[in-house]
C-alpha positions as CSV (number, residue, x, y, z in Angstrom):
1,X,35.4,-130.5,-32.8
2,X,33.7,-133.8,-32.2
3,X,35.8,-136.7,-30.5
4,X,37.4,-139.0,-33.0
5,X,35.3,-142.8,-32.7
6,X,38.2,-145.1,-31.5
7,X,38.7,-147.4,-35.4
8,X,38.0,-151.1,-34.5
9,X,40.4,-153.4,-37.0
10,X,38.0,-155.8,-39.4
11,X,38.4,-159.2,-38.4
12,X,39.8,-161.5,-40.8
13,X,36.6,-162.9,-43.1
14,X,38.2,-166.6,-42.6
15,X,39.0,-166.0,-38.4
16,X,34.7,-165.0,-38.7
17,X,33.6,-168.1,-40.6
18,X,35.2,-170.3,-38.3
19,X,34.3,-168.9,-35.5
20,X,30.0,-169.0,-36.8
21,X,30.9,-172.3,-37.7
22,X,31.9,-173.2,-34.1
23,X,28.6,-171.2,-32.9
24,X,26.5,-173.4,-34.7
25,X,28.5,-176.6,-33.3
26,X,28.2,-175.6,-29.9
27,X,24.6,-175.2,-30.6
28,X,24.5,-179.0,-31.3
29,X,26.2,-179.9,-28.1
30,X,29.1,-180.9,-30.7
31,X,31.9,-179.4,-28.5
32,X,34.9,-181.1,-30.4
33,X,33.8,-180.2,-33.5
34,X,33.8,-176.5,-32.3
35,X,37.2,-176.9,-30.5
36,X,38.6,-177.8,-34.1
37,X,36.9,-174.7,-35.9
38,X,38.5,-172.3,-33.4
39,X,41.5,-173.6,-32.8
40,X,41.4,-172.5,-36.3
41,X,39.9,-169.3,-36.3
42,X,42.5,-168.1,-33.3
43,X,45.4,-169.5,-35.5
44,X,44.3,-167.7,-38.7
45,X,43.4,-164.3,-36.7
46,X,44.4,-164.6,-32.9
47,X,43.3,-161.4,-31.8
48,X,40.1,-161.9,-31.9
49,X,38.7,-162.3,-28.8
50,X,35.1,-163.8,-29.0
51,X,36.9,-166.6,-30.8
52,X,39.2,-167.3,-27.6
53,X,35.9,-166.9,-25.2
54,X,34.6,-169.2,-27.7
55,X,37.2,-171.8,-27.4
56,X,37.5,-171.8,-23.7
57,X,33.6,-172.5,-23.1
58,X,34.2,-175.4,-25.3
59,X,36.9,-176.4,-23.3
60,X,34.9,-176.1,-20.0
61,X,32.0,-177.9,-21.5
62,X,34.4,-180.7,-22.6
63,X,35.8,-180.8,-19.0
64,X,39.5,-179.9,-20.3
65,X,39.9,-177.6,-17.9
66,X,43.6,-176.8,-17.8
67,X,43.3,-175.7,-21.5
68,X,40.0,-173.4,-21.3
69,X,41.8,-171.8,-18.5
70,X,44.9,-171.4,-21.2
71,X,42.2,-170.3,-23.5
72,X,40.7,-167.4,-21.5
73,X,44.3,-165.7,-20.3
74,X,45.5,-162.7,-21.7
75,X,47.1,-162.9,-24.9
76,X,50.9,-161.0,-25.5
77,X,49.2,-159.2,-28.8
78,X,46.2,-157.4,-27.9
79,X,43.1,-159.0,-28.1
80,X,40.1,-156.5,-29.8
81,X,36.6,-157.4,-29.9
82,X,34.6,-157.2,-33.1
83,X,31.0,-157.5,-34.6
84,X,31.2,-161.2,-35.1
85,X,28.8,-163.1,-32.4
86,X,29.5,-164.8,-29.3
87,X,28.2,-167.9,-28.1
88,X,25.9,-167.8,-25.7
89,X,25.8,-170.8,-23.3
């Protein structure tokens, strides 16, 4: 019998847009604007964890440093990773 593949939960369609919206900010060097789409995105769906990656490079980049280090810790629910796109920086 083959092995079951582990089931990855979708990511909420409105968490996603946000979070390609804050892609395409960061791309611009617009950092606030980013930090406002996915403090968004991680209210609306805060298991997703590109989004909080997401959020704490902006953070870094905006020198807030006590709240990307906020950003990156471990969340209480679990965080899964899905098929929406990370930043690259």
């Amino acid at each position: 019998m083959p092995a079951a593949k582990p089931q990855v939960a979708a990511v909420r369609p409105e968490a996603a847009h946000h979070n390609e919206r804050a892609v395409a900010l960061m791309g611009m060097g617009r950092y606030d604007d980013a930090v406002s789409a996915l403090t968004i995105a991680v209210r609306i769906d805060p298991t997703v964890a590109v989004a909080h990656s997401n959020l704490a490079t902006c953070l870094y980049a905006l020198r807030r440093l006590s709240e990307a280090r906020v950003a990156y810790r471990p969340r209480p629910a679990p965080i899964r990773f899905s098929s929406i796109r990370a930043c690259r920086h």
